[in-house]
Every structure is written in C-alpha cells, then in structure tokens.
C-alpha positions as a printed Julia matrix, in Angstrom:
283×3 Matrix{Float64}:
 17.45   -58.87   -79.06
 17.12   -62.46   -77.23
 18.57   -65.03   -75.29
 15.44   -67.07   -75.33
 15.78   -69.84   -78.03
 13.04   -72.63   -78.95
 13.92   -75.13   -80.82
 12.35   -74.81   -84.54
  9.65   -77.21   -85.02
 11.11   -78.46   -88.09
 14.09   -79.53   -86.14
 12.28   -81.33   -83.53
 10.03   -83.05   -85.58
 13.2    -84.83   -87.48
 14.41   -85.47   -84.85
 11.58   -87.2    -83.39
 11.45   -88.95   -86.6
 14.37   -90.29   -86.5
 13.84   -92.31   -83.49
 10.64   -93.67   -85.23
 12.7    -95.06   -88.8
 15.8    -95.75   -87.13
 15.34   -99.23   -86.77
 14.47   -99.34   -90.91
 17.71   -98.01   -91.77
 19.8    -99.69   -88.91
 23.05   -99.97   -91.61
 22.73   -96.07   -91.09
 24.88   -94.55   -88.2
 22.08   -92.23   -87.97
 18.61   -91.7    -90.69
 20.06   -88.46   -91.22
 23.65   -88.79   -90.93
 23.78   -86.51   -88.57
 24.2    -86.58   -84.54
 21.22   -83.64   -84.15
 20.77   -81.83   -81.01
 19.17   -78.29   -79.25
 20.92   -76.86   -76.7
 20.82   -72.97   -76.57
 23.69   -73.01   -74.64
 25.94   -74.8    -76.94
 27.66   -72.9    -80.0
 30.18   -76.24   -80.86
 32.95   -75.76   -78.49
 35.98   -74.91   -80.38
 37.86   -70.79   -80.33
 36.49   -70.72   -84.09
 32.69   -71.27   -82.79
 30.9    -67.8    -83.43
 30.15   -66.42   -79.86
 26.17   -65.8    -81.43
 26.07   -69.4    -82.57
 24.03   -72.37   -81.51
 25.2    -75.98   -82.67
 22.3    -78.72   -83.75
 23.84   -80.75   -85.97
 27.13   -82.82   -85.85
 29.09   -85.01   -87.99
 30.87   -86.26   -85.65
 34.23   -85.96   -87.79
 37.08   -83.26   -87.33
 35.08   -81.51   -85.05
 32.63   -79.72   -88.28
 29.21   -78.43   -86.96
 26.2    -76.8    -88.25
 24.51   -73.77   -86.46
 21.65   -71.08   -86.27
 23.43   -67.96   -86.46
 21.67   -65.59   -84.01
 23.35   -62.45   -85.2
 23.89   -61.96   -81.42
 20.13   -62.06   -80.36
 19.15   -60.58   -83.7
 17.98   -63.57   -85.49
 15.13   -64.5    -82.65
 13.77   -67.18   -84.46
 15.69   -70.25   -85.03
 13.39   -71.33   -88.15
 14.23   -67.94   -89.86
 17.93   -67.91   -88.98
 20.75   -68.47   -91.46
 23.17   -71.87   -91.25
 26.97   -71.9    -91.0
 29.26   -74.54   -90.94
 31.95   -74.79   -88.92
 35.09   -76.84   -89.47
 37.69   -76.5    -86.96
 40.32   -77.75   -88.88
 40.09   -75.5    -92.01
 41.83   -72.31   -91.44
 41.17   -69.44   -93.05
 37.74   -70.94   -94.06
 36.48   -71.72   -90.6
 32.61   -70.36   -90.84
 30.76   -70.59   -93.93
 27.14   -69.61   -94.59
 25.62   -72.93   -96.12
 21.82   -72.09   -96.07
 19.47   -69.54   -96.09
 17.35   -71.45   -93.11
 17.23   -74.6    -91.52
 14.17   -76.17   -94.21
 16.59   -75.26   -97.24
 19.43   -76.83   -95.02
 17.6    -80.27   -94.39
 16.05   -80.03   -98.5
 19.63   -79.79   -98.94
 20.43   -82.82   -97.11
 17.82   -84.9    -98.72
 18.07   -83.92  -102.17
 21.91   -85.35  -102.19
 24.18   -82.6   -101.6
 25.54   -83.87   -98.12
 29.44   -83.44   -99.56
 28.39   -80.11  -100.36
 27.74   -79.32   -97.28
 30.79   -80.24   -95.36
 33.2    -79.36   -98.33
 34.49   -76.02   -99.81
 34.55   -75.72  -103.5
 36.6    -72.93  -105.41
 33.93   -73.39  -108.3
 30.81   -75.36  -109.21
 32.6    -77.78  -111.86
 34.91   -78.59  -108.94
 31.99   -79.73  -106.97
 30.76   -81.6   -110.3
 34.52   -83.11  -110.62
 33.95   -84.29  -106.64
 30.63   -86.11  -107.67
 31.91   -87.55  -110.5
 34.83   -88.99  -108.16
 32.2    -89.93  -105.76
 30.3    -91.87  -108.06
 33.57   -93.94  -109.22
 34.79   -94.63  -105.8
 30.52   -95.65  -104.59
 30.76   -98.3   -107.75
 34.19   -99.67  -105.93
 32.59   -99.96  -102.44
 31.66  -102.88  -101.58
 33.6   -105.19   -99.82
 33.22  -107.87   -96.83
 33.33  -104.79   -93.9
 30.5   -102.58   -96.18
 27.6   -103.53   -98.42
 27.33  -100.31  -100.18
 24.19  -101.64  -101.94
 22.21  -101.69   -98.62
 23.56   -98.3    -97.41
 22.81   -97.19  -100.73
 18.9    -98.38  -100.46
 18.72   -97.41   -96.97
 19.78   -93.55   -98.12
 17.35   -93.37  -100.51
 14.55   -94.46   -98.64
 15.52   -91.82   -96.21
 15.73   -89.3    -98.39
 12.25   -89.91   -99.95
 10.49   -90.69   -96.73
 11.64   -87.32   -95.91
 10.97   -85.17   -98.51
  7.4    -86.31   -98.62
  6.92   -86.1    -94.35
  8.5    -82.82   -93.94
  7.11   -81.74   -97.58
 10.89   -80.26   -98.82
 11.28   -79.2   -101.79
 14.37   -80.62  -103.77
 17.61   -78.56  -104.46
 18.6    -79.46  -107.72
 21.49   -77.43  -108.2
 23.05   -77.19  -104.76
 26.34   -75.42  -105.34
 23.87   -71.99  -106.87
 21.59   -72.37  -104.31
 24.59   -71.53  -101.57
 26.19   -69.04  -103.56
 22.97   -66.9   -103.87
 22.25   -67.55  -100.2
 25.72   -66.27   -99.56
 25.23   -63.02  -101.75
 21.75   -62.41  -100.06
 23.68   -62.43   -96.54
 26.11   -59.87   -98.06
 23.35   -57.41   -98.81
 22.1    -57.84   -95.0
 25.88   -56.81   -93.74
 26.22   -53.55   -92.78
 29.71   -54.2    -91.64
 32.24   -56.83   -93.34
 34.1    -59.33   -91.15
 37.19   -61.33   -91.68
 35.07   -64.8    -91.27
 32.63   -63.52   -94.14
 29.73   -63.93   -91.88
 29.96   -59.51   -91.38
 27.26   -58.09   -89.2
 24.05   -57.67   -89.43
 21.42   -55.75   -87.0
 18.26   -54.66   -86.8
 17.35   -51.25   -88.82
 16.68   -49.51   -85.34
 19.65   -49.93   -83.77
 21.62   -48.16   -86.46
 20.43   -44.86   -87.0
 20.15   -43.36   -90.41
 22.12   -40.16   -89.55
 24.73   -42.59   -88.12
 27.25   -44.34   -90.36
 27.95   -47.77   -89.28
 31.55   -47.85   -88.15
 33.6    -51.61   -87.64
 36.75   -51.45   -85.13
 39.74   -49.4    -84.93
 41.38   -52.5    -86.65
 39.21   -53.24   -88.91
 40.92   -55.18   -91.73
 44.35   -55.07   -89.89
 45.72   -57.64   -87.58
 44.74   -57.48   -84.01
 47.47   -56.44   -81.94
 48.71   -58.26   -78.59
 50.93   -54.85   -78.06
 47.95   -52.46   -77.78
 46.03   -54.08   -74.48
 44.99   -51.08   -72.9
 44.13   -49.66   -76.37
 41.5    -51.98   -77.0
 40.24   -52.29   -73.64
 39.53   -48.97   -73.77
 37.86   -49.18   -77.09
 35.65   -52.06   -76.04
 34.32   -50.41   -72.87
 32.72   -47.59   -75.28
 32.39   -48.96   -78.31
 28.62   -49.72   -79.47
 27.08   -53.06   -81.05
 28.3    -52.78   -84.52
 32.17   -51.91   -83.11
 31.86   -54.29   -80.63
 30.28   -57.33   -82.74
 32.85   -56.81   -85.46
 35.54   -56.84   -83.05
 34.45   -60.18   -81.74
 34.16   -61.36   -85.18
 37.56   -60.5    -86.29
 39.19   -61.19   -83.26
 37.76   -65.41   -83.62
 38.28   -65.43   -87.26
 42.01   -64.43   -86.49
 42.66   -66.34   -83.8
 44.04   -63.64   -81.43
 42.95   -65.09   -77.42
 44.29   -62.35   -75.14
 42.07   -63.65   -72.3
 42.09   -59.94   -70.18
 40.63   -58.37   -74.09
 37.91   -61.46   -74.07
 36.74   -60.83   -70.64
 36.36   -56.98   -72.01
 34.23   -57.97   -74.8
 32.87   -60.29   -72.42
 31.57   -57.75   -69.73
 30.38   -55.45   -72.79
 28.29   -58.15   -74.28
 26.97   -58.65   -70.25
 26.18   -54.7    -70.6
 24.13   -54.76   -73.58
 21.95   -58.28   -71.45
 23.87   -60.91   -74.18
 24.7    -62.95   -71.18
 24.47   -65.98   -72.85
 26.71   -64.69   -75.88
 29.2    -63.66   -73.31
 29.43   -67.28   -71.54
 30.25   -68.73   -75.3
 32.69   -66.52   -75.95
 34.71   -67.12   -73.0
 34.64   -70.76   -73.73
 37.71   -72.86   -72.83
 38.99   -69.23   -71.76
C-alpha cells in the first residue's frame, strides 16, 4: 500500500484545458462545471469524508464532492481507482460509488448525465421522470438574469470539444452504466460496510486459510458504552477489522474522539499516516 499519489494525467490535462477554453464559454461558472483540484492531502473535509479518500472535484453546492477512493493505499493509481460521491447533507446515503474510474466519470460528464451524478435515484424511470422535468423547466429558462440559449450552446460546445480532445467515449445509458459499476465493486468486497463502499484489499494480505472477519459490531450500532472494549479491539485487530471499523464507525456517525485517535494510531502502525491525519479531521 501507498501514500504517494500523482495526479492522473487525465485529470491534469482537463484541467489544463480548462484554463485554455475558459474564456469561450465565459457564461460558464467553470467549462466543466466543476471547481477541479489535486491535493493528496484533501479527502473533502466533512465527518462523512472516507478517511482513504482524496477530493478533485467540487460543485461547490451543499458541500457534495467527488473522490478517488484509495481503498486505504490499495488503489495506488489514481487513473485506475473507483469514484464516490459524497454529499454531506444526505444521510443515510452519504458515499456512493458513481464510476468505475475517473475517464468513465468525465465520459459521464460530457455525455449529459451531470444530474445523475449528484442525484440518487430509487430506479432508472425515476431518473428518466427527472430528465423529462429537466427538459420542461430548460424550455422555461430564460429570463432577463439567464439566457439559457447561450448556456445551452456554450455546454454543448464543451461537451463536444471534449469528447473529441480527451477521445471519451459517450455513456448513453448512464443510470446502467452506475449500477453495473456498483455490482462490479460488490464482487471486489470481501467485507460489507454500512456506507456500501465494503472493503476491498489486495489478495495477499488476506490469506486463503484465513476467513476475512469485519468488527465485533459488525452490522450493529457502535456503542459509546463499550470504550475500553473497542480500544482494545482496535489495538489488535488487523486491516480488514480495522478498515471496516472505520467504515462503519463514519457511515454511522459515532465521533468518540479517544476511539478515533485508536484507529488513528493503528492506521499510523500499519505506515497509513496520511489516512490517519484525514480521519482525525475536525477531531
């Protein structure tokens, strides 16, 4: 495992590129509609973050992000590492696989399905229904404050100056394309998790005579009562224990701060230093 991250060239080079067309699509708050960014250090700020996240993209409303998901070192290359969204404000549904990799994130992007991305939908004719009420309200939209015919124009040329540069292929059916990226995740997980993302490691570092065992809480509530308990249990308990407890304990919101700096120290032990530092953010 890692905690030396380069920025995927795919990511860089949009981002470059956006600094080049921005000035063509200047009724755009940004080409891409997105604030992107790289810093390794950065997994979005908020208790909900994943601990083995790193943000680069923002949409700068209600806090949402997108990340590489690192699978805590696992995942060493950024251009090979699955997406999540994050959105703060959704409980229950806080992290959310989105894309298989960054290029089928941004093909994503460009081939339309931008509400896709930063909605949850219960079923794919619900995401049809949302179009459908996105097309109505985009035939209403103009008015003296918006020309939605230039936005309009300015989206599209986006969108086809960048699936020609970055040579993307389009996503036709968005809402399939996530679901099967979701069920390919599940067959990585060797351990569920109660924010869906579950755990995934390396082949080696779970031994075949070895069943892969979660928490002592596993699918319970984490207790505030049983400090000690699960101090105890983090100071011994291996990756796969430890990772899921982390998992569970940010999809639940439990923050005992003296259990964090536990898990925190373990990560330190096993040299994910700069997983530990993200966990214990605003700590």
């Amino acid at each position: 495992m890692t905690s030396t991250y380069k920025i995927p060239e795919l990511l860089q080079d949009i981002m470059d590129w956006e600094q080049e067309i921005k000035h063509e699509v200047s009724y755009l708050e940004t080409p891409t509609g997105y604030f992107l960014q790289f810093d390794p250090n950065d997994h979005g700020g908020y208790l909900c973050s994943p601990a083995d996240a790193i943000v680069f993209a923002n949409t700068g409303m209600d806090g949402i992000h997108y990340s590489f998901l690192t699978d805590f070192g696992y995942a060493s290359d950024l251009s090979l590492a699955p997406v999540i969204r994050v959105d703060p404000m959704d409980s229950g549904n806080y992290v959310k696989i989105v894309a298989s990799n960054i290029r089928e994130f941004f093909a994503l992007v460009f081939s339309g399905h931008e509400g896709l991305l930063l909605n949850e939908f219960a079923s794919k004719q619900e995401y049809l229904n949302y179009i459908r009420e996105q097309e109505d309200r985009a035939s209403e939209g103009h008015s003296e404050y918006f020309d939605r015919k230039r936005w309009d124009l300015e989206k599209n040329k986006v969108r086809d100056l960048a699936m020609q540069r970055f040579d993307l292929h389009p996503i036709p059916d968005g809402y399939s394309y996530i679901q099967e990226s979701r069920q390919i995740r599940r067959g990585e997980v060797i351990i569920d998790t109660l924010d869906g993302l579950g755990v995934v490691l390396g082949k080696d570092l779970v031994s075949d005579h070895k069943r892969a065992e979660p928490h002592p809480w596993h699918e319970k509530e984490i207790p505030y009562d049983q400090e000690q308990q699960l101090k105890s249990y983090i100071s011994r308990a291996d990756q796969v224990g430890l990772f899921s407890l982390i998992r569970d304990s940010q999809a639940q919101g439990f923050d005992d701060p003296d259990v964090y700096r536990a898990m925190k120290d373990r990560l330190v032990s096993f040299g994910l230093t700069m997983e530990a530092q993200k966990l214990m953010h605003y700590r």
